[in-house]
Each structure stands twice: as C-alpha cells, then as structure tokens.
ROTOR-542619 format. One record per residue (C-alpha): x, y, z. Coordinates in nm, 2 decimals, decimal comma, always signed. Example, Ala and Ser with C-alpha at 12.3 -4.5 7.8 and 13.67 -1.06 7.14 Angstrom:
BEGIN
X	Y	Z
+1,23	-0,45	+0,78 $
+1,37	-0,11	+0,71 $
END
This chain:
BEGIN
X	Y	Z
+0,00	+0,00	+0,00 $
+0,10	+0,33	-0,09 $
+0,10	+0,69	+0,02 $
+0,01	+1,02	-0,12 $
+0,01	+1,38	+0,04 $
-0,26	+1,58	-0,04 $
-0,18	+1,98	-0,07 $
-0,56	+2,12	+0,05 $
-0,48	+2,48	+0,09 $
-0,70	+2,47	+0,39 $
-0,75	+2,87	+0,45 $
-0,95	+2,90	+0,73 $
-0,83	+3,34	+0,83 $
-0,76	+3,47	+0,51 $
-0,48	+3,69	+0,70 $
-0,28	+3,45	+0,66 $
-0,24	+3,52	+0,26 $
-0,20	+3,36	-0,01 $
+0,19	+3,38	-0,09 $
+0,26	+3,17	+0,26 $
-0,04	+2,98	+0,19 $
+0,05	+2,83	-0,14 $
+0,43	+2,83	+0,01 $
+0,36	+2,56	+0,30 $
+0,20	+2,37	+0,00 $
+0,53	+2,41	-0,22 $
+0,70	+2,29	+0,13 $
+0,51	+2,01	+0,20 $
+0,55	+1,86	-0,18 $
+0,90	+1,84	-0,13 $
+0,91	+1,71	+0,18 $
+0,68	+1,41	+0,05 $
+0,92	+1,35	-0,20 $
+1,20	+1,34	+0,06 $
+1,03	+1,13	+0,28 $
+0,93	+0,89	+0,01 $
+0,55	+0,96	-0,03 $
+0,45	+0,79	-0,39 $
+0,30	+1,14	-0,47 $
+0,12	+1,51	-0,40 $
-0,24	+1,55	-0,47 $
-0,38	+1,87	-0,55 $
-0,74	+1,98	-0,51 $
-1,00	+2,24	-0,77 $
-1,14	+2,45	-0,57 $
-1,29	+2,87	-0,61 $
-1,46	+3,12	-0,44 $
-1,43	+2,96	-0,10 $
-1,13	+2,88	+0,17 $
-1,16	+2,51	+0,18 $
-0,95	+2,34	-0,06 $
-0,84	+2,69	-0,24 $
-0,67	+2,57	-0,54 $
-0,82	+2,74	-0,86 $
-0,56	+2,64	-1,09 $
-0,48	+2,29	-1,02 $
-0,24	+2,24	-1,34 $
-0,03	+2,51	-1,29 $
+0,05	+2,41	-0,92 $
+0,13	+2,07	-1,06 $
+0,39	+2,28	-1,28 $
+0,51	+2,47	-0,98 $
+0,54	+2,17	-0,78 $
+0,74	+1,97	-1,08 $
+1,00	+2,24	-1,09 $
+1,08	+2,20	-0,73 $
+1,10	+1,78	-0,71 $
+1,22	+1,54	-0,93 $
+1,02	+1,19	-0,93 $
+0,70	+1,23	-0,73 $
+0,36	+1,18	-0,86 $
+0,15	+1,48	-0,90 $
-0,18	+1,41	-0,91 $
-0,52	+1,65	-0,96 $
-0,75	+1,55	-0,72 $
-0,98	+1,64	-0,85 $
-1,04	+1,89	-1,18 $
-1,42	+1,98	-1,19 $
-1,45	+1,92	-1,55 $
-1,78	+2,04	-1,59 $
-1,64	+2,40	-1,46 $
-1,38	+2,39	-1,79 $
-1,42	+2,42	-2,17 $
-1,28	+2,11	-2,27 $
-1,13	+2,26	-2,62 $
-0,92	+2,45	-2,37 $
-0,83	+2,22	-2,11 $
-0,72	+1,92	-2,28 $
-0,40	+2,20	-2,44 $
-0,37	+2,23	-2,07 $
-0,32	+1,91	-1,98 $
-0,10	+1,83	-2,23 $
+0,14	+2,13	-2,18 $
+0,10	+2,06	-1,83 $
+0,20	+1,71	-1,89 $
+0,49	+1,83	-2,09 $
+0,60	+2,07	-1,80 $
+0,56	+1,84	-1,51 $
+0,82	+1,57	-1,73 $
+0,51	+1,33	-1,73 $
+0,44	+1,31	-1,40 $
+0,11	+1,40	-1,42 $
-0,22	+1,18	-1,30 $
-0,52	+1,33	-1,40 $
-0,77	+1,28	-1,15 $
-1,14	+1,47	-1,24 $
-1,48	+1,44	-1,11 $
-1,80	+1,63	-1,15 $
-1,80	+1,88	-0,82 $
-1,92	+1,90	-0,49 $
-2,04	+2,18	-0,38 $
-2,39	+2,34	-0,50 $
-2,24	+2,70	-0,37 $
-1,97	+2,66	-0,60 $
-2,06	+2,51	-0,90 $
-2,36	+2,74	-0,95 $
-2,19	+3,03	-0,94 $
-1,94	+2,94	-1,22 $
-2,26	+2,86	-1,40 $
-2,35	+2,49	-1,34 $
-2,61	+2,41	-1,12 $
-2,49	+2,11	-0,89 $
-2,80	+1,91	-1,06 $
-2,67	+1,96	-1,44 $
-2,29	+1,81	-1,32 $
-2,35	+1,47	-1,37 $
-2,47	+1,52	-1,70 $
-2,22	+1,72	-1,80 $
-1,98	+1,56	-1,69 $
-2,01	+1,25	-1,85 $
-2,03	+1,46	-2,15 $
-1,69	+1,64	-2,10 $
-1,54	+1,36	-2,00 $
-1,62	+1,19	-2,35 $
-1,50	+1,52	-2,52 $
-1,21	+1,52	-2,33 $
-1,11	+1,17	-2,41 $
-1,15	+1,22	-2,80 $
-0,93	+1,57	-2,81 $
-0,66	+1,37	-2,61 $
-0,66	+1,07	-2,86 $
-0,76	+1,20	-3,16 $
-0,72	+1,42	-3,45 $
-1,00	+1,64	-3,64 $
-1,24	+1,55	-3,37 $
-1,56	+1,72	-3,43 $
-1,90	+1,66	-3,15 $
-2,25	+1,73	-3,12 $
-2,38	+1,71	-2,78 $
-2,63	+1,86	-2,52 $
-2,32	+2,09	-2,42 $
-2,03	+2,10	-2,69 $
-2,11	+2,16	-3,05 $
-1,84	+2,21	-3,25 $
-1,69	+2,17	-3,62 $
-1,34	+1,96	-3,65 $
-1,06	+2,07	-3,40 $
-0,74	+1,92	-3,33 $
-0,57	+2,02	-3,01 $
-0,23	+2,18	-2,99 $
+0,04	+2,02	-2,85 $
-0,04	+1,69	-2,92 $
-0,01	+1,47	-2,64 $
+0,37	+1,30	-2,57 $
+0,19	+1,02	-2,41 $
-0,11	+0,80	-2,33 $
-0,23	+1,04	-2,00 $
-0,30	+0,81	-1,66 $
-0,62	+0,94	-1,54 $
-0,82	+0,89	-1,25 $
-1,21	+0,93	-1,18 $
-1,38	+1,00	-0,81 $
-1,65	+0,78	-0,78 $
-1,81	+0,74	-0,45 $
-2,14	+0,46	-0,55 $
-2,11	+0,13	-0,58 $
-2,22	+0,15	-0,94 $
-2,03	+0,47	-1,06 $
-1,72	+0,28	-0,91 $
-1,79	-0,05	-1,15 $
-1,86	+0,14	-1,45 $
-1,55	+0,35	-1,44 $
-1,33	+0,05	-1,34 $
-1,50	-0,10	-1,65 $
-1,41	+0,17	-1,87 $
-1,04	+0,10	-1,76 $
-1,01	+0,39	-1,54 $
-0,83	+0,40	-1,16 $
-1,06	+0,47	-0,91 $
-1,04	+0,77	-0,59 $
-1,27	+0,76	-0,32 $
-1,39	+0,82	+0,04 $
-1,62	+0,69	+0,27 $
-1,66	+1,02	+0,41 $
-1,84	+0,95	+0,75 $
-2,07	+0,62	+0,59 $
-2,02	+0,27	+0,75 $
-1,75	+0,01	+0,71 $
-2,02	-0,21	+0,51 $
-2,06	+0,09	+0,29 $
-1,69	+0,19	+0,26 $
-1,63	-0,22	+0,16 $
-1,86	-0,22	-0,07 $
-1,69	+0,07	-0,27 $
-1,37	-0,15	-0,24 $
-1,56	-0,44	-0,36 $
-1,72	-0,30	-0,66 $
-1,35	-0,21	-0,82 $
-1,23	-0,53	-0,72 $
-1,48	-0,73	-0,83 $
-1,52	-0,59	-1,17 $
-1,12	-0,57	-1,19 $
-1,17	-1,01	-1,17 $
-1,43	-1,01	-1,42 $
-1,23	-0,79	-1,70 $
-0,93	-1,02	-1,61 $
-0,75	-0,75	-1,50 $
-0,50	-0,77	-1,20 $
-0,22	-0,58	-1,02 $
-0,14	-0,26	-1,09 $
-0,32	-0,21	-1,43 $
-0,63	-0,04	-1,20 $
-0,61	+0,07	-0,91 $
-0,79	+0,23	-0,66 $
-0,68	+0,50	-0,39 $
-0,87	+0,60	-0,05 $
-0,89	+0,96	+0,05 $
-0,88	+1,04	+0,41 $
-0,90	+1,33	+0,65 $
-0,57	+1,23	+0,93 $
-0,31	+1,35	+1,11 $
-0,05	+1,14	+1,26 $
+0,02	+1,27	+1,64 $
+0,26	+1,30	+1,92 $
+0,02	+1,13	+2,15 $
-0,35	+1,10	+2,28 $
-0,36	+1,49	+2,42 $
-0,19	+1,59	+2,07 $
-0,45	+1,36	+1,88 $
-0,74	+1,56	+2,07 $
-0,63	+1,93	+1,98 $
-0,60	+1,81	+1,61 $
-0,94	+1,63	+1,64 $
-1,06	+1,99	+1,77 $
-0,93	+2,16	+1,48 $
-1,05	+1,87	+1,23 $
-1,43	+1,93	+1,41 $
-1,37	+2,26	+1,30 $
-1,29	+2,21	+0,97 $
-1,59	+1,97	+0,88 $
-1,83	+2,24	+1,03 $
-1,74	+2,46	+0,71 $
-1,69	+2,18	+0,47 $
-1,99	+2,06	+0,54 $
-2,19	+2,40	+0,48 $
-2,08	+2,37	+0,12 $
-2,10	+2,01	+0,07 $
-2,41	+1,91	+0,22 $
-2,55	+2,22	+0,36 $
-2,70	+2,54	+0,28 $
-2,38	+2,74	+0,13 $
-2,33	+3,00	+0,36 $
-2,01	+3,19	+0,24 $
-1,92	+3,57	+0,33 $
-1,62	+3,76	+0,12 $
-1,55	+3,39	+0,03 $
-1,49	+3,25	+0,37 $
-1,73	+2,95	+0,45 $
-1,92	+3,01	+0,76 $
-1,87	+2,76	+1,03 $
-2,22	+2,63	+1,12 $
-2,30	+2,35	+1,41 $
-2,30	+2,01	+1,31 $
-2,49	+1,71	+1,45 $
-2,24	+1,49	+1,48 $
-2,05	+1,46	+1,76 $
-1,66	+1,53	+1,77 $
-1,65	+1,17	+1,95 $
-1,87	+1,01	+1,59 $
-1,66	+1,25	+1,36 $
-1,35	+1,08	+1,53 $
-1,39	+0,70	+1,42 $
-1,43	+0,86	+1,03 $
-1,07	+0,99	+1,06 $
-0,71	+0,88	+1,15 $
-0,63	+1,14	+1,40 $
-0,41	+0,94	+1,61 $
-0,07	+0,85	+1,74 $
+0,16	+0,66	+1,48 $
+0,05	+0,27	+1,63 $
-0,30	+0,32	+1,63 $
-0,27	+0,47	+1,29 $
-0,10	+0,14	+1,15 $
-0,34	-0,07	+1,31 $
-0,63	+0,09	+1,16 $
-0,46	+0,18	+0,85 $
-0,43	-0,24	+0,85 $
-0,79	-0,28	+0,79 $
-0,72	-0,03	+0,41 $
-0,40	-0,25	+0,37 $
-0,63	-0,58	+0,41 $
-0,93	-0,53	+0,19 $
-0,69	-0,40	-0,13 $
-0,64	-0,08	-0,09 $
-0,37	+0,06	-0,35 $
-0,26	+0,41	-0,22 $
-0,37	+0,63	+0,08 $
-0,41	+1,02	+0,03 $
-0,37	+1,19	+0,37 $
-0,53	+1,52	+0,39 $
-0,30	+1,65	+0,71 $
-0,35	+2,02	+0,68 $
-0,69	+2,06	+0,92 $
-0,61	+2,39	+1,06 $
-0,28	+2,33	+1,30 $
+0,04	+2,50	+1,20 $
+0,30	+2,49	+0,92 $
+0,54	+2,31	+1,18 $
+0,30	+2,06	+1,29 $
+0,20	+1,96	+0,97 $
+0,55	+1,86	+0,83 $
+0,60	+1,72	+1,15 $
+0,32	+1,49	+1,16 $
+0,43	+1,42	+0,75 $
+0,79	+1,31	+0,93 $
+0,60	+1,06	+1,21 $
+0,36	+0,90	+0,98 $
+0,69	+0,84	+0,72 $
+0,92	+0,72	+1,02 $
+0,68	+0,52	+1,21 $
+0,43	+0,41	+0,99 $
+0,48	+0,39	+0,61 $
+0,76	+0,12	+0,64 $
+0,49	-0,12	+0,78 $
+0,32	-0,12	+0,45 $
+0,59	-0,07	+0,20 $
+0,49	-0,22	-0,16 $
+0,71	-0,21	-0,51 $
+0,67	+0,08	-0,71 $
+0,36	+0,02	-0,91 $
+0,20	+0,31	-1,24 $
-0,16	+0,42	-1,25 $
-0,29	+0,22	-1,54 $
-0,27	+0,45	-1,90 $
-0,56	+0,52	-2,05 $
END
C-alpha cells in the first residue's frame, strides 16, 4: 500500500495570505518527496477557503520544478467547470511541463455554492460531466475530432500540442455503481467513505475489485486509492487538539457540501453540526503513529492501492510537516509495496 500527500490549501483566516499559503504547500510537496510519499495531490477549488486551489495544473507545474520523481496528481479537476477545447491544451502542456508526471484525476463537483456560481447548477454536473469527460477523451486521442452534444457543439478541432503520451487518469466515484462502470471503462478509481459505514466503505472497495476479476484485470493495471482526513500525532492529548481543529474544519466543509452554502467575502461560515466530535472521530485517523497502523491495516487488508492523507486541518506549518515526518518514520515502512504506475488510458 502506498502513500500520497494531499496539498488542500486549507484557509480558514484569510490573513494568513495567499503567498505563505500556497508556500507551505510548495514545502510540504518536497518534503513528501524526501520522505518517500508515492506522490502530492492537489485539489480544484474557487470562491471559498476550503481546498483553495483554482488552478490545479499550474500548481502541478510549480510543484514539478521543485521535485524530481513524485507523482502529482489533480484531485480532483471539476471538469464540468472547464471548456474542454481548452483544457485538454492544458493538460497536455502541463504534462509536458511536469516531465510526465502527471495523474489526472477529475470528477463532476461537490459543492452546490460553488458550481452554480461558475454557472453549473450542482443538478446539471452529472450530465455534464459524462459529456466532458467523453469530449475530453477524444481531443486527447484523436485528430480532427468534431461533437455534437447537449453541451459541446463544434466543427473539426485538433488540439495543440499533441499529447507526448497516453495520460493516466483517475475518476472519483463514491457509488457502488459509478465505481464499477469506471473500473469497466479501464479507469483508476479515488474515493472516500466520508463518514458512511465500514459495510458501505467495503462495498466501494468491492465494486472495483470485483469488476477488476471479471475484466481479467490484476495488479497494478487499475487501481484504486482511498482519500482520508488524518493527522498522525505525538500522542493521545496531541491527537485531541487536532481532532478539535479537524471538528472545525468539517463544520465549514460541510456548509458547502451538504449544507445550505453560507459563504461571506469567500470564507465558508462555520455552522453547528450534529455529529458529535466523538462520531466524527472513528471517520478519521487522528491518532498516534501505532494506532494509525493498526487501523490503516484494515485499508491495507481489503486492497487498498494508495492512501491520500489530507494533514492540513487547521494546526500550523510546523505541525504539519511534523506529523508528515512521524507517519513516514513510524508508519509507512509497515506497509511498504514495489513501485507500481496508474494504469494508461
């Protein structure tokens, strides 16, 4: 099983700014490399302070220049927020730039508040989605590509540079049955059980695995990765200040994930939630390094490929590349695989 650190750009007091913000992520990239993380992860996010990364390609070109064989991987590009005609130039210069290190995960969005004020409501994404991601594909692979659709209509195009490579690329599927279809299609797989049950979160597993066995498929040719909320801590009294930071984090995420939106001068507003900071607890690893192994053991067991830690919940620079250091000293070497490659699509 393998590890990936994701660079959220978690901005809870915009005081803070945006050159030291985007700095610690620089930081923490290279430090994952150093400690011998399998990759970086780097979120799409505008208009809010959770996850603030608007232009997740040209991080993964910032973060290229300053490291020399980590992964970088989008996690994930809203594609129903991009012209496809122009992104897929983007991906391949960005390919080009980052000396093909780039994974290219995408999805369709998550939060209402955001999506409909770039102009999709959170009810047309799915739709559209599928739609870009069909575009997208064809630009990528083919020449003279012409489409009619609900949402691109367009004469003959072929996109400029053309791509130096086959581009890995990763969907975010959270059902059962958008997991199997995907799998099917030959795409890896990223996804979360967010705060659902073990069943639930097996189940996702499952539905890769099983369809990976019925397309013959095995290894590393698919592979599916596990996002996660963590931090790996000193001790117990450590692992509760972070948990209170994490509690604090989830009451603004939530507004614009599941809630009503509430967001002032772009800062999410933290609203109560019902669950408790004991139930939010068991859906993260916010915990000394042993613990984390042991439950990380049950991710490790069922066929998990790669882990990506979100570490950045609101504690400081300092803590956060310390924690980094921990979980690569006193955990990652329990789990340590051969190098494996997201399958090429």
């Amino acid at each position: 099983m393998d590890f990936n650190h994701f660079l959220s750009s978690y901005y809870p007091d915009p005081a803070y700014g945006g050159r030291r913000l985007y700095a610690d992520m620089v930081e923490q990239a290279i430090l994952a490399e150093k400690l011998g993380y399998r990759g970086v992860t780097i979120p799409e996010h505008h208009l809010i302070n959770v996850l603030i990364t608007p232009s997740p390609l040209q991080m993964a070109v910032k973060v290229a220049a300053v490291t020399e064989h980590v992964e970088i991987t989008t996690s994930v590009v809203v594609l129903p927020l991009h012209d496809m005609r122009v992104f897929a130039g983007e991906i391949v210069q960005a390919d080009i730039l980052t000396d093909e290190r780039l994974i290219l995960g995408v999805g369709r969005g998550a939060f209402a508040y955001e999506t409909a004020r770039m102009g999709v409501p959170i009810e047309d994404t799915r739709e559209k989605f599928d739609e870009s991601l069909n575009v997208l594909l064809a630009l990528l692979s083919e020449e003279e590509v012409s489409w009619q659709g609900t949402y691109y209509n367009f004469d003959p195009i072929t996109i400029m540079p053309r791509p130096v490579r086959p581009l890995p690329i990763m969907i975010a599927a959270l059902h059962e049955k958008a997991i199997e279809a995907c799998t099917r299609r030959g795409f890896s797989i990223q996804t979360t059980p967010l705060s659902a049950t073990p069943e639930v979160f097996r189940n996702q597993v499952m539905a890769h695995k099983n369809a990976k066995t019925e397309m013959g498929v095995t290894g590393a040719d698919l592979r599916i990765l596990l996002s996660r909320v963590g931090y790996c801590a000193r001790n117990e009294k450590d692992a509760r200040e972070k948990l209170e930071l994490a509690y604090d984090y989830y009451s603004r995420f939530d507004n614009v994930f599941t809630g009503p939106g509430i967001v002032k001068n772009g800062c999410i507003e933290a609203l109560p939630r019902e669950q408790t900071i004991e139930e939010l607890e068991k859906n993260l690893l916010i915990c000394p390094p042993d613990e984390m192994a042991d439950r990380l053991s049950t991710y490790d067991d069922i066929g998990i490929d790669e882990v990506i830690f979100n570490f950045n919940i609101g504690e400081s620079q300092a803590e956060t590349l310390e924690s980094m250091q921990r979980f690569a000293s006193d955990v990652m070497p329990r789990f340590q695989t051969a190098p494996a490659k997201l399958a090429i699509v």
